[in-house]
N, C-alpha and C positions, 0 to 999 in steps of 0.2 A: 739657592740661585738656580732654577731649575722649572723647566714646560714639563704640565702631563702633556699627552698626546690629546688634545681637548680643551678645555679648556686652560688657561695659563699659570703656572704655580712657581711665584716668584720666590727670591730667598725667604724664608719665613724668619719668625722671630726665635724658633726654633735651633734654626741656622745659625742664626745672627746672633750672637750676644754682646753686651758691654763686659770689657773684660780691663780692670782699671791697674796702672801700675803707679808704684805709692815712690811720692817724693820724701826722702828724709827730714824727719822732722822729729818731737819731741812726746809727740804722743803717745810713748809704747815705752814701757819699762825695762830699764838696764837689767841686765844677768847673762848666765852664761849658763853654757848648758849640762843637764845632769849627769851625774856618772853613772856608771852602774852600779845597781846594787850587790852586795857580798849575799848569800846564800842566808836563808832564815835558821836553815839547820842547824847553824853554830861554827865554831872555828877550824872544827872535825873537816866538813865538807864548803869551806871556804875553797875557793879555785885561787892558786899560784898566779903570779903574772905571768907565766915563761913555763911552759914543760916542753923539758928536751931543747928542739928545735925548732919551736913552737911558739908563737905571741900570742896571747888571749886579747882577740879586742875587745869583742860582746857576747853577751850571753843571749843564744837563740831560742832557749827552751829547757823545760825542766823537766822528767818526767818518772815515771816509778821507779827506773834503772838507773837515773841518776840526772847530772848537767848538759848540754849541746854547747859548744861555745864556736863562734867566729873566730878562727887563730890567722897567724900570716907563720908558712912556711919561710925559716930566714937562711935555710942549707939543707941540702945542697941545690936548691932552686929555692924562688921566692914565689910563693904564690897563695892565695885564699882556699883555707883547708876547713870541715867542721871536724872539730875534737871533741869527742865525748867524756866526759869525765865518768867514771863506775862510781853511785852513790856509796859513801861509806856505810858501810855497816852489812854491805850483804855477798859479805866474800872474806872467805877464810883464805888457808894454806893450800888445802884443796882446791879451791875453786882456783885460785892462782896459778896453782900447776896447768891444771886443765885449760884455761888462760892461753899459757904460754903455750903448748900442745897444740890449740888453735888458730893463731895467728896466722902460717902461712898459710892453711887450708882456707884464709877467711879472702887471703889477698892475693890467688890463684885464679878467682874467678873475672870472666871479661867479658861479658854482654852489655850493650847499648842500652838495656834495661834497669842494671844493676849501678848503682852507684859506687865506685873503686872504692877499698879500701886498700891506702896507703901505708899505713904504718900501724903499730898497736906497741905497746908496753906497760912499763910503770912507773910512777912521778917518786922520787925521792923516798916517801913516806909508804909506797908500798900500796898508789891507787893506782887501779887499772886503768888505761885510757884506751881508745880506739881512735886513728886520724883518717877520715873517710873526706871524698869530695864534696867540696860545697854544692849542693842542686838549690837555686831560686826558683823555688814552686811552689804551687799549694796544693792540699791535698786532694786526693784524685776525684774524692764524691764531689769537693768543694766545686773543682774546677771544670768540671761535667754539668752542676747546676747552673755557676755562676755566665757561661756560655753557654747554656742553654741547648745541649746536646741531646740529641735525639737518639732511641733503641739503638741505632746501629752502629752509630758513631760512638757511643760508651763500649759498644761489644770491640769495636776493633782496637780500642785503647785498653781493654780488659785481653783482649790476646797477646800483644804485646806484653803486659806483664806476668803473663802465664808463661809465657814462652822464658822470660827470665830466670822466673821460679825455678821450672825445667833444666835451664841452663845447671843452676847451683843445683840441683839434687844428682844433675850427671857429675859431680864436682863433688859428689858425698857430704854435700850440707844443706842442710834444713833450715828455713827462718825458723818457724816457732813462734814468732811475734806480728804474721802478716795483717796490717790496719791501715784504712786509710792513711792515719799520719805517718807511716812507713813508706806509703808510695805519694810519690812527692809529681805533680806533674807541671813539665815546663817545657817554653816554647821554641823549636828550633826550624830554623829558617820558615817561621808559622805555624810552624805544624806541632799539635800537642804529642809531644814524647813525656814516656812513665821510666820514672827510678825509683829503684827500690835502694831505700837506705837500712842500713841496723841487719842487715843479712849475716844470720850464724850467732850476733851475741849471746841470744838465748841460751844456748850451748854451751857457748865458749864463756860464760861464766858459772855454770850448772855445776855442784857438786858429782862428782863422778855415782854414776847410780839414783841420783835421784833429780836429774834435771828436770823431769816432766812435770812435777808439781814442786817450785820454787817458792819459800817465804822470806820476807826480809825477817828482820827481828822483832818488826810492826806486824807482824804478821798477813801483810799483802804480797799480792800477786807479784811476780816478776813476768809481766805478759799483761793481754789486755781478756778481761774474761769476757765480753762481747763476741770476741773473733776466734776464741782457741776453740780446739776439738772436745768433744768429750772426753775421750781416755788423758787429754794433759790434765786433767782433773780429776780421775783416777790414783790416787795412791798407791793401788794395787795393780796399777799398769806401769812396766818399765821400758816398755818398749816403744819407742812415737817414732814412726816412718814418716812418707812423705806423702801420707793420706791425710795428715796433720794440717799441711801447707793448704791439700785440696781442700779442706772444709773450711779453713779461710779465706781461700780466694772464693767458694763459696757463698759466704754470707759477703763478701765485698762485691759479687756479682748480684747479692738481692739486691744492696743494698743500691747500687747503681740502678738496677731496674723501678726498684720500688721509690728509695726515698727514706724509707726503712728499715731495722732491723730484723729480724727472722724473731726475736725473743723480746717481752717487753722488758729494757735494765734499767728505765726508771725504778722499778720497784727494789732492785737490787740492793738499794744503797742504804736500805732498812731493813735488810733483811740479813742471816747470818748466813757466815760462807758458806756451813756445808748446808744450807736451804740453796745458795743459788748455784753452788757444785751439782746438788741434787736437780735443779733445773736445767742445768746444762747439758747433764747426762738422761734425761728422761722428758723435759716436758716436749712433746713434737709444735715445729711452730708450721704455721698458715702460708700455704701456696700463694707465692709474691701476688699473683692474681686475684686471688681471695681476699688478700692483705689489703688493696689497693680499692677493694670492692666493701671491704670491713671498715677502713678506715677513712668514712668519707667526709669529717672534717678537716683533716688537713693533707688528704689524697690529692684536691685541685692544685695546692702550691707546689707538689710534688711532680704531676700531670704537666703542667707548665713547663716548669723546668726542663720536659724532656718533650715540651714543642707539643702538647695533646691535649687532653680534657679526660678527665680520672676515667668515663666510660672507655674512650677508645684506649686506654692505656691498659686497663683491667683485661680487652678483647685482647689486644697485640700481645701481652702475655699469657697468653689462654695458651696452655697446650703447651709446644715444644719447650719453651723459655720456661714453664713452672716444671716442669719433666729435668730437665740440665739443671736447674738449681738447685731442687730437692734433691738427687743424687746426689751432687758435690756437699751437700749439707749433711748426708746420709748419718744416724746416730751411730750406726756399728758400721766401722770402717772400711769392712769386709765388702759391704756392698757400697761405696762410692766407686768415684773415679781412682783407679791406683796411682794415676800422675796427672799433673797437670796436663801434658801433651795428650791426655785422651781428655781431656775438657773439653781443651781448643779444639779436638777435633768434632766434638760435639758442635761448638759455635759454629764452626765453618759451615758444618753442613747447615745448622739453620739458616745462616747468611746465602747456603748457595741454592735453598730451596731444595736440599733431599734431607732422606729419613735421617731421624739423629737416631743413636744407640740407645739412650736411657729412653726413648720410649718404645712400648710394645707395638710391632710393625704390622700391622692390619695389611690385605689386601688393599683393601679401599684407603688408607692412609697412604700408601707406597704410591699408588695411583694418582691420588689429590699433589703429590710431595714431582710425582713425573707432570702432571697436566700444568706445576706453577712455575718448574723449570723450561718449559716448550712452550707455552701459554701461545705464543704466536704460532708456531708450528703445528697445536691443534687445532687450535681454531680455523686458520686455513682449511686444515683438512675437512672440517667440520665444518666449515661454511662451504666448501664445495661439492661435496655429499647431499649437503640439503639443499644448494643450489642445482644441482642435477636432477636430485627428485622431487623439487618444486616446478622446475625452468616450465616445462610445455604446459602444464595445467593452469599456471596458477599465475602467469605473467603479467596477465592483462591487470588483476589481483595486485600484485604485488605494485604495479605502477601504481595505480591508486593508494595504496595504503602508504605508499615514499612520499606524494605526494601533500597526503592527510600529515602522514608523521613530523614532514619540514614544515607545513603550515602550522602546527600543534607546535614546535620546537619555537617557533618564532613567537608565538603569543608568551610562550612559556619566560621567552628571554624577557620580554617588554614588559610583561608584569614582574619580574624579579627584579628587572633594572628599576621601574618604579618603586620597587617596594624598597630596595636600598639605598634609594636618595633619602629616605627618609631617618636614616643614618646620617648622611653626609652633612656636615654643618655648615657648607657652601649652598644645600637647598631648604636643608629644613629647620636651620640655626637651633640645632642641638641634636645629642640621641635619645632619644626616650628608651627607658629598659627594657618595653616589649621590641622596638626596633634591636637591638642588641639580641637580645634570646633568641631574635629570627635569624638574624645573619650567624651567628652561631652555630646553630642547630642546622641551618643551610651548609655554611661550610665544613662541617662535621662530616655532614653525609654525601660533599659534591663527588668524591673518589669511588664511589658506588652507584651512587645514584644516577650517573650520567655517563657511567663507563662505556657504555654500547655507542655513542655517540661523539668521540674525541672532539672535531671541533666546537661542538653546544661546551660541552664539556667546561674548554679552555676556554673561552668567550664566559660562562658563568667562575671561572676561577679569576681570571681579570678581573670582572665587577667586583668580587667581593674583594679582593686584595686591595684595589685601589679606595674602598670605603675604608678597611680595617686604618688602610696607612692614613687615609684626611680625618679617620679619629686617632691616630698617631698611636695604634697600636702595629708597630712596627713587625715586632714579632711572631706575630697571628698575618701578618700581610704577605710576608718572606713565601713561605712554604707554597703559599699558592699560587703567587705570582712566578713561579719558579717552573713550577709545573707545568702553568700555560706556555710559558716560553716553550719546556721541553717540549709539551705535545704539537705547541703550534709548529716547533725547527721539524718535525718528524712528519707531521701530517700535510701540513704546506711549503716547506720548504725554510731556506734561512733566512729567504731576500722579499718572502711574504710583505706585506704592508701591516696585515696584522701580528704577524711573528715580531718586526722590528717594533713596534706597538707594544708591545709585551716586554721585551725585553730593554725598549726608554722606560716603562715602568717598574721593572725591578731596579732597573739602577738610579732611581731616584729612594725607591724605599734604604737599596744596600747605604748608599749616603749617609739616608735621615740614619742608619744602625750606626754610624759610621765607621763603613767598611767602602772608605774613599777610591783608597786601586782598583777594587774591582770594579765601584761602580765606572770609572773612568775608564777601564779597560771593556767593559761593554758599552758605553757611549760611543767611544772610538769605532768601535768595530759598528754600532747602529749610522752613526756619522757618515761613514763611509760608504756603507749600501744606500742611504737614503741619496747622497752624493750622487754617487752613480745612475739609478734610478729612476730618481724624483727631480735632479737639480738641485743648483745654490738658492732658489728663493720661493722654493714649495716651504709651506707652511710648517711641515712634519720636519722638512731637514730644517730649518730655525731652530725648531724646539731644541734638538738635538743637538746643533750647535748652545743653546742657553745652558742646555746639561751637563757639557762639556767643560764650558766656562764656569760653572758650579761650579765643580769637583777641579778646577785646579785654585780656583779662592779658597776651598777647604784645606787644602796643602800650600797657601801660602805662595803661591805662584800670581802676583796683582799681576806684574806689567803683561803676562798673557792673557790673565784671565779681563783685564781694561780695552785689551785690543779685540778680544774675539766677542768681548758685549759692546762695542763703540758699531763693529761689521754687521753684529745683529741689531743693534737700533735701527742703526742708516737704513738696514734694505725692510724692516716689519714697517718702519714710519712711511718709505715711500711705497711701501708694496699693500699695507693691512689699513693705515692711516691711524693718526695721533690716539684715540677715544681706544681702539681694539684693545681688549683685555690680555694678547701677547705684546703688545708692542709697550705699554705700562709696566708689563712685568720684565722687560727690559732696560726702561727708564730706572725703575728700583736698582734695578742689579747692577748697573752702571756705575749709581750713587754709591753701595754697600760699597763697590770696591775702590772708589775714590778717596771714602770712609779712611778706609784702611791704610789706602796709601798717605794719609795726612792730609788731606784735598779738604776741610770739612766745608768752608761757605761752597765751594763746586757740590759737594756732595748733598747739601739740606737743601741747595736750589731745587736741585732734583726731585728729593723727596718729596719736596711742598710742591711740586709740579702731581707729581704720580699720588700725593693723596691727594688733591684736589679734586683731579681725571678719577678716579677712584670712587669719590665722596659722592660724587654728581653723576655716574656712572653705573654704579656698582651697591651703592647704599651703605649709611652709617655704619650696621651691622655686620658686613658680608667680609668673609676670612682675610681675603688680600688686602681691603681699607685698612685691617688691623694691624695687617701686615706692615702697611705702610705707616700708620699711627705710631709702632713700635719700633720703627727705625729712624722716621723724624726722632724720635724723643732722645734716643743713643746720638745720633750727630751732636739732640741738642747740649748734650751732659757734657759732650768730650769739648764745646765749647766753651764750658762752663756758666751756662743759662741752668743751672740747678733745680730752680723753683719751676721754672717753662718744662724743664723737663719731666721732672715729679708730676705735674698737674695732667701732661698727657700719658704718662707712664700709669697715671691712676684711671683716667675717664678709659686709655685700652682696656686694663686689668679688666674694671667692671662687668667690659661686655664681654668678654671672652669669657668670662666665670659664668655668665647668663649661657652664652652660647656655645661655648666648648667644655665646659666644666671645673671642676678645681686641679685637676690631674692631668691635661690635655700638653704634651709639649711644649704648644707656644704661650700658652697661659702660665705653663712655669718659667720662661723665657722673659716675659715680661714682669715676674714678681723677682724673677734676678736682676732686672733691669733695674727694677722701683727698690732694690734693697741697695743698687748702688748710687742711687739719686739720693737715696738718705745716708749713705755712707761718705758722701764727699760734701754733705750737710754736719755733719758732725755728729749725728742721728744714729749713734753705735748700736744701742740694746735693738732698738726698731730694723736695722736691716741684719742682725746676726738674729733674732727671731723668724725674718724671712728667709734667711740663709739655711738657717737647721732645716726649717720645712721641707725647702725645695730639694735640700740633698738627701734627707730622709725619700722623700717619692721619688728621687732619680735612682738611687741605689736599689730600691725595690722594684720599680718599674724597668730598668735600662740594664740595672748589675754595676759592680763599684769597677769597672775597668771600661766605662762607657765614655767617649770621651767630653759630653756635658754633664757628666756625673765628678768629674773630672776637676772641670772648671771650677763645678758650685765648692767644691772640698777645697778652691785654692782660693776662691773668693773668701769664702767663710774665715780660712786661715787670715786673709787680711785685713779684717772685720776685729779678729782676734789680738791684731798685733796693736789695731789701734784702739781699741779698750786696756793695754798693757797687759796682755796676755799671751807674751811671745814666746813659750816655751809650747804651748797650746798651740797655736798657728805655725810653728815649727814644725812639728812632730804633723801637721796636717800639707804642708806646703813641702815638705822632704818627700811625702807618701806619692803625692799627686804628679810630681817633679820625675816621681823612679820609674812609673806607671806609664805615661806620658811619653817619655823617653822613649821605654822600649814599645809601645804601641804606636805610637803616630811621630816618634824620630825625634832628634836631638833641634832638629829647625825648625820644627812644626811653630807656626804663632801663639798657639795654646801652650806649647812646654817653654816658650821663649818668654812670654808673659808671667809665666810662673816661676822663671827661674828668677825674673826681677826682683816679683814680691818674695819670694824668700830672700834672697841677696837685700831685701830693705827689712826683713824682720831680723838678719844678724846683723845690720847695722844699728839695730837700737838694742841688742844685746853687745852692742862694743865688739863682734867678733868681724872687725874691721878687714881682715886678713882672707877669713873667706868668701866675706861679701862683695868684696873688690874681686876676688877670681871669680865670681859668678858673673859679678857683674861685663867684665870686660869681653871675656866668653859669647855674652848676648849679647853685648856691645856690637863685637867683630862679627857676628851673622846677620845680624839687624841690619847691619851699613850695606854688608856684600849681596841682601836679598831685598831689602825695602830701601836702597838708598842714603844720602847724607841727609833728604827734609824730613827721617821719618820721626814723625812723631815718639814712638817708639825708642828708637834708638837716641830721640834727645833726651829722652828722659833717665834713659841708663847713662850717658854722659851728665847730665847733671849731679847724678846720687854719686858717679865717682869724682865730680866737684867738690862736693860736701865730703867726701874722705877725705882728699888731700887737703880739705881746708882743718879738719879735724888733727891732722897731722901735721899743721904750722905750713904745710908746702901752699905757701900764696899764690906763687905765681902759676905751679900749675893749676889748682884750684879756678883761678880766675881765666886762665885759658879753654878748660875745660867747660866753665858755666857761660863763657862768652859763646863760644861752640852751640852750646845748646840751647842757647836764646837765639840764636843765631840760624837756626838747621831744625826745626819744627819742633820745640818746646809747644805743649797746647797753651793756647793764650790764657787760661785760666791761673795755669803754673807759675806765668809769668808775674801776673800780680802777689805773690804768693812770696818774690823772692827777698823782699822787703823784713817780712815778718819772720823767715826761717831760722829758727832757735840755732840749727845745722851750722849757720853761716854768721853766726855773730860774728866771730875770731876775724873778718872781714871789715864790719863795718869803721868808717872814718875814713878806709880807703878811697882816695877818689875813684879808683876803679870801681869801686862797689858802687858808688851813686851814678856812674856812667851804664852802669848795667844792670841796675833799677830803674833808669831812666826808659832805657830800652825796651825792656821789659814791659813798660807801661806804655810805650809807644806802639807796641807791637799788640797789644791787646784793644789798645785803640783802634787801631788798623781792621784788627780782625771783627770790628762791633759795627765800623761802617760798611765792611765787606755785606755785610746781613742786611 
């Protein structure tokens, strides 16, 4: 719901999705849900219900050292703890002593980094346990990829845990086991913070004397041989300092960089241990840059990930970064880093642009490392120097040539701007692959190639950002659009018209990422200048009002976001007139949020207005018609015109797969759309084959904590429940629900719609007890934010109709489904309540025919509204 600066870019279908919540019915098979499984090991290393003080809920992990379990502390505080169980079998008398010898040493330590260990002992029978805090995170390469962090952003998340490590070794303890799944990273007040978990077990279960090389009786490692040093692989080394730690934070710094491992351990796992002892101690691996340059089949997904393209990734680690990691990697210990704290001090300087230690300091390196930290203060200097000893001779000269150079700058624009329309599928109804390699390989080289020139610069960083986003390659858009901002706030100022230009364009991309506060908090602030400025009914401030009112329908805010699109109708209709391609793309956004509020005949009026103006307009083909095509078709589903719906939800598909391709956001948008047209047809196998698709390409394209990546995994769960597959759509509607929550809030319309559809898949496993708490929960947010008509919130009063009628309570039952026939039930529903398996325990009731009567009265109603 949202203007570029230009031409008008309404909510797309990207935006927009149908997102359907299920009425109880009979369609999903009874059960109840699994328990945990007992350990495969045998009865040896079965886990207790209770140790100590301790409740075992679930088991979170399994690993060489033994169990991880979710406990509930029940004394002296109640609270969620992880308890590690020590597999049996790989600890004597000895180790037990040593055990107990390390305990307080292990719970002495207290850094932000580290995750506490609480308590440690032994279970009845004589297994060792550790109770450490629960961290919800994932691990750190994971969570680097999966948000798609860029070189400098992994480095200052990798200092952080360096600094922990440090902490414990001023503490006289060593991990010994440092690996990504050790460092767990999670999100506080937004921001990625790293804990390290398992700090000292290594040790503290080590026979005395021979901890550095541990076997169980299977004779495997106790440690991960990817990340340990070489002498803990040494037999004949007894001694492992905290050089140990540095050459695994090491390979956790390649592998951050790279994507990679420093050693190939595929092969490992064929090979005999003391072959890959022997490789660990001797074979030397590949400078992360050479790695990245060696390995270019799957260097590009890697290159991505960290926001680049394998060439410039392979440059940016050229040099300092393969210098700091090959030392921290160093084979003989002697010459690494002796601590962590001299690692980070390594980073910092590369981060601050001086010389780092681990390389050899050239003259001319120390020079390059002072001209990148002054870059402005030399060049001044430098530009005034040769401004002096050009000025008298060469002036006349130089005027001509500023002259040539702006006219040369300007043809240079108007052929790149041309040549990137040809991208855009608003001009040239699709990309072809050589358009794509050019814009590419353009914005590859815009940071160099146009350096001497700032504003050309940001003016060529805008074109392509705004191409990359209208082929909905979001992530490729970010970076550049970001840039023209900063250069334009620096070069022209804040209140520029092009600066605010730039920055109504990032905050339509941040949106489409959906990273909604920001972009809202930079709309506000473009709002505002433009306000000041330009006035209430210049063109530019509209848009920025339409932006506005985006971004608060994405967070679920209707009756604002109804009022500040009604202010921008009124003044683009009398100010731009009916046909203008902003004032349509206001019409839509009107309707979407009518949509929402329950409004649907207000809302399809609309639509069939703006595709119309659109059709005749704009042309069959052109983005926004689709635009429009694909949200008539949503009003028409949530009406319950099924077949109306499906037929335009097909003929959009078609053209969008011709013109934006198979992969394009809003062409995934409309196959979610078309899988829920056949979903509320009865057409199970046909939209849960649509469903995998689209959430297969969201999750690779967006990452699985995207928030339409989101949706599709709660759709598909409901797809699930009604083939009777609700332990399946369970386990997938719990995931999306915990996700959702902490990303976009407990109100959002996305987590509230999905807290429905689960609360309706444990009502057809009979778990009537926590589907009524879900349900009543969105009940009472539904009411307090969308009102008593909302559609919505009728429907969650219905489904706890059908509990209390499950549970013999008549009268509330019939109170409750009068309610929500009553209070925006969709009239589809209504005919529905007849037939509902849910509600037999009813029928013969006069009430019950007085409220099928209704029911059908109301859906009468709503067929002559149309």
């Amino acid at each position: 719901m949202s203007d570029a600066d230009g031409p008008a870019k309404d909510l797309t279908p990207a935006d927009f999705e149908l997102r359907t919540q299920s009425i109880s019915g009979d369609s999903a098979t009874r059960g109840s849900d699994a328990t945990i499984p007992a350990s495969s090991e045998g009865a040896a290393s079965a886990a207790p219900k209770s140790v100590g003080n301790y409740r075992l809920i679930k088991k979170l992990g399994e690993g060489g050292m033994g169990q991880v379990w979710l406990a509930e502390q029940t004394a002296p505080v109640r609270r969620q703890v992880a308890l590690k169980l020590i597999r049996v079998g790989i600890y004597d008398d000895s180790i037990l002593r040593r055990f107990e010898s390390e305990r307080q040493s292990l719970a002495i330590m207290d850094h932000p980094s580290i995750a506490k260990v609480f308590d440690a002992g032994t279970t009845s029978d004589g297994q060792p346990y550790f109770v450490m805090e629960y961290v919800q995170g994932c691990p750190i390469t994971a969570y680097c990829d999966q948000h798609h962090l860029k070189i400098r952003e992994r480095l200052e998340i990798f200092i952080r845990v360096c600094e922990g490590v440090q902490h414990a070794h001023q503490k006289a303890i060593i991990h010994r086991d440092l690996k990504p799944a050790n460092i767990l990273v999670t999100e506080v007040d937004g921001k990625p913070t790293p804990r390290i978990i398992d700090f000292g077990l290594a040790k503290a279960l080590a026979p005395q004397g021979t901890e550095e090389l541990m076997l169980t009786q299977a004779g495997a490692f106790v440690g991960t041989p990817a990340y340990m040093s070489p002498e803990q692989t040494d037999s004949d080394v007894y001694e492992v300092d905290t050089r140990a730690d540095v050459y695994s934070l090491g390979v956790i710094l390649y592998e951050l960089l790279t994507g990679f491992l420093p050693l190939d351990t595929k092969q490992w796992q064929k090979q005999p241990l003391h072959e890959v002892m022997r490789q660990l101690r001797e074979q030397e691996p590949l400078r992360p840059s050479t790695k990245v340059e060696t390995q270019k089949a799957a260097s590009s997904a890697a290159a991505a990930a960290r926001g680049a393209l394998p060439r410039q990734l392979a440059h940016l680690l050229h040099g300092d970064l393969d210098w700091i990691t090959m030392k921290a990697i160093e084979k003989e210990k002697e010459r690494r880093y002796g601590a962590p704290s001299e690692l980070v001090g390594d980073v910092r300087r590369y981060l601050n642009n001086e010389p780092v230690e681990a390389r050899p300091a050239s003259a001319s390196y120390r020079l390059a490392k002072y001209i990148r930290r002054h870059r402005v203060a030399v060049g001044v200097a430098a530009g005034i120097v040769l401004l002096l000893a050009a000025f008298t001779v060469l002036q006349a000269q130089q005027l001509r040539r500023a002259t040539r150079e702006r006219d040369r700058a300007t043809r240079i624009t108007d052929f790149m701007t041309n040549m990137f329309k040809v991208s855009d599928p608003g001009e040239a109804r699709g990309a072809t692959v050589t358009a794509r390699e050019i814009l590419d390989k353009a914005s590859a080289n815009i940071n160099t190639g146009l350096s001497k020139d700032p504003e050309l610069q940001a003016q060529m960083m805008q074109v392509m950002g705004s191409v990359y986003t209208n082929l909905g390659l979001y992530s490729r858009a970010q970076p550049l659009q970001q840039s023209a901002v900063e250069i334009r706030r620096r070069v022209l100022g804040v209140r520029d018209a092009e600066t605010l230009a730039s920055m109504s364009n990032l905050a339509i991309t941040l949106a489409d990422e959906g990273h909604i506060q920001d972009a809202e908090k930079l709309d506000r602030e473009t709002l505002d200048s433009r306000l000041r400025v330009l006035g209430p009914e210049h063109a530019e401030t509209l848009s920025s009002m339409s932006n506005l009112a985006r971004d608060l329908y994405f967070e679920g805010r209707y009756p604002e976001t109804e009022k500040l699109n009604r202010r921008t109708l009124e003044i683009r209709s009398r100010v731009l007139g009916l046909d203008n391609p902003d004032t349509i793309a206001s019409i839509n956004n009107l309707a979407e949020t009518l949509h929402m509020e329950g409004r649907y005949a207000d809302a399809e009026k609309l639509d069939r207005q703006a595709l119309d103006i659109r059709r005749r307009v704009l042309g069959p083909d052109h983005p926004d018609t689709l635009a429009s095509m694909n949200n008539l078709a949503v009003v028409l589903e949530d009406e319950g015109h099924h077949e109306e719906a499906e037929q335009l939800d097909r003929e959009t598909l078609k053209i969008k797969l011709r013109v934006l391709g198979p992969e394009h956001p809003d062409t995934l948008s409309t196959m979610n759309n078309l899988a829920r047209d056949l979903q509320d047809q009865n057409r199970y196998a046909e939209a849960e084959k649509l469903d995998r698709q689209i959430l297969d390409i969201r999750r690779r394209l967006l990452g699985p904590e995207h928030p339409v990546t989101l949706v599709s995994e709660s759709n598909l769960g409901d797809v699930l429940c009604y083939e009777n597959r609700c332990k399946e759509a369970k386990v997938l509607q719990t995931h999306a629900l915990e996700v959702q929550t902490r990303v976009e809030g407990a109100e959002h319309p996305d987590t509230l719609t999905t807290m429905t559809s689960l609360a309706y898949t444990l009502m057809q496993m009979h778990d009537y007890v926590a589907a009524e708490e879900l349900l009543r929960r969105a009940r009472d947010i539904q009411l307090r934010l969308l009102g008593p008509e909302s559609p919505d919130a009728a429907v969650s009063t219905y489904n706890l109709g059908s509990i209390a009628a499950h549970r013999g309570q008549r009268d509330a039952a019939f109170s409750l489904l009068q309610e929500a026939v009553d209070h925006g039930l969709p009239p589809d529903d209504d005919l529905g309540i007849n037939e509902d398996p849910d509600l037999k325990s009813l029928h013969g009731d006069p009430r019950f025919e007085a409220l099928v009567a209704r029911g059908k009265e109301r859906a009468k109603a709503s067929q002559s509204a149309r």
